[in-house]
N, C-alpha and C positions, 0 to 999 in steps of 0.2 A: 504494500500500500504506500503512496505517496505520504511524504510528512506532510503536513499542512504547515505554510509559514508560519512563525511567531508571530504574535501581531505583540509590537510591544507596551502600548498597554492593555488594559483588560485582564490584569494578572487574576481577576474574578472569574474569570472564562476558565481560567490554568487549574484554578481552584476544584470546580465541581464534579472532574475525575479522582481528582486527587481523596478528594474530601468520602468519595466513595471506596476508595479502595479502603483509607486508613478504617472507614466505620467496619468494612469485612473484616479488616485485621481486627477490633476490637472486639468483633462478636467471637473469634477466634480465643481472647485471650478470656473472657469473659465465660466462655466454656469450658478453660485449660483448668482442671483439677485442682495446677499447682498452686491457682491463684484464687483458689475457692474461699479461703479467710479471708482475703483482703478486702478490709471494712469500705465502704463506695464504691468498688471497683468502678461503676458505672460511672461514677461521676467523676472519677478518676482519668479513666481511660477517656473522657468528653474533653478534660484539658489538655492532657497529652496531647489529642488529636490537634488540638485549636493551638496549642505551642509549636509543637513539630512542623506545624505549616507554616508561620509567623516564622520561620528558618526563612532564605532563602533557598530552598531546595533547586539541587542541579537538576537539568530534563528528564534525569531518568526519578526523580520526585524523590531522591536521597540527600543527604545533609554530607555534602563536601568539605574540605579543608575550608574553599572561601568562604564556605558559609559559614562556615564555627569561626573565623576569623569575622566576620561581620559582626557579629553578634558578639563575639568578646568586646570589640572595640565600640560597640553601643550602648556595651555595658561599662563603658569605663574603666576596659579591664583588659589593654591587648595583650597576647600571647605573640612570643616568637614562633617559629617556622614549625620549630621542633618543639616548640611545648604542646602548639595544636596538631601536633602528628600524637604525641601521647595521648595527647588527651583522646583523642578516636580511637586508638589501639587501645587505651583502657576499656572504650565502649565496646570495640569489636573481639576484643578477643586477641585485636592482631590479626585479625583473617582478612581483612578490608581497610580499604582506606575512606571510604563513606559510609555512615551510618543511616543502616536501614531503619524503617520503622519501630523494626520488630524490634532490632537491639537497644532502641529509645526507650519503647515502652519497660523492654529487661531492666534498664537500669534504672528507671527510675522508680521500680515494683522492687528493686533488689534490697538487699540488706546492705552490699556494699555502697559507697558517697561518694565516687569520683568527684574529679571538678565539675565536669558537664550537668552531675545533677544540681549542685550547687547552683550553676549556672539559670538553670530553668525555675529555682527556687524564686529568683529575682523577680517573676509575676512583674516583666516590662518596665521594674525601678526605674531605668533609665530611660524613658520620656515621661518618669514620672515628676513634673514640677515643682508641686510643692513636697518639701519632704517634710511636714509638719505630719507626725503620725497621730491616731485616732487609736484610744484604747488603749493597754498596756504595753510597757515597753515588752521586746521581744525576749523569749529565755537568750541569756549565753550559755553557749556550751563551753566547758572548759579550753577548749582547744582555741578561743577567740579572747581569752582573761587576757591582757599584756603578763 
């Protein structure tokens, strides 16, 4: 089949395959056994979906080096070349150098913290303006004490 041109905007267009496939993976994970305790899953896996797209995703709808380098640096937070190769080898295992769906959702269901989940933890801080919080300050965990 022919590709059909990019059109370059309309990144809303780019969206509603996208947005379909990740919901199939969801119901996938949503059925998986292993993740039969985990309290919301649903409502879980709804952000995941909505974060993992908020990536720039490469055509093949996978999160590339530039895209974890966009987003570091949106977050006020850039990495070198090779901090964001780690950073994915932590996600993948090392078996890829773009991060698929499936190993998003893995780590952010995992027990282990990489940075990346850290990352995603930010809930968009950074086009967030005002930084006057609501509500109680947040726990620290020991690992952020000076």
């Amino acid at each position: 089949a022919m590709a059909a041109p990019r059109r370059p905007s309309g990144g809303g267009l780019r969206r509603a395959p996208q947005d379909g496939r990740l919901e199939e993976i969801n119901k996938e994970f949503l059925c998986d056994p292993k993740f039969s305790n985990e309290k919301d899953l649903g409502e879980k896996l709804a952000v995941f979906k909505e974060k993992y797209m908020e990536f720039d995703l490469n055509n093949q709808g996978e999160i590339d080096l530039m895209s974890v380098k966009r987003m570091m640096e949106k977050l006020g937070a850039p990495k070198t070349h090779l901090e964001l190769k780690k950073m994915i080898a932590e996600v993948t295992g090392g078996v890829s150098d773009t991060i698929s769906y499936q190993d998003f959702v893995n780590v952010m269901l995992g027990k282990r913290s990489p940075v990346l989940k850290l990352v995603m933890m930010f809930e968009g801080k950074a086009n967030e303006s005002n930084p006057k919080r609501s509500g109680p300050p947040p726990e620290r965990d020991i690992a952020s004490l000076p």
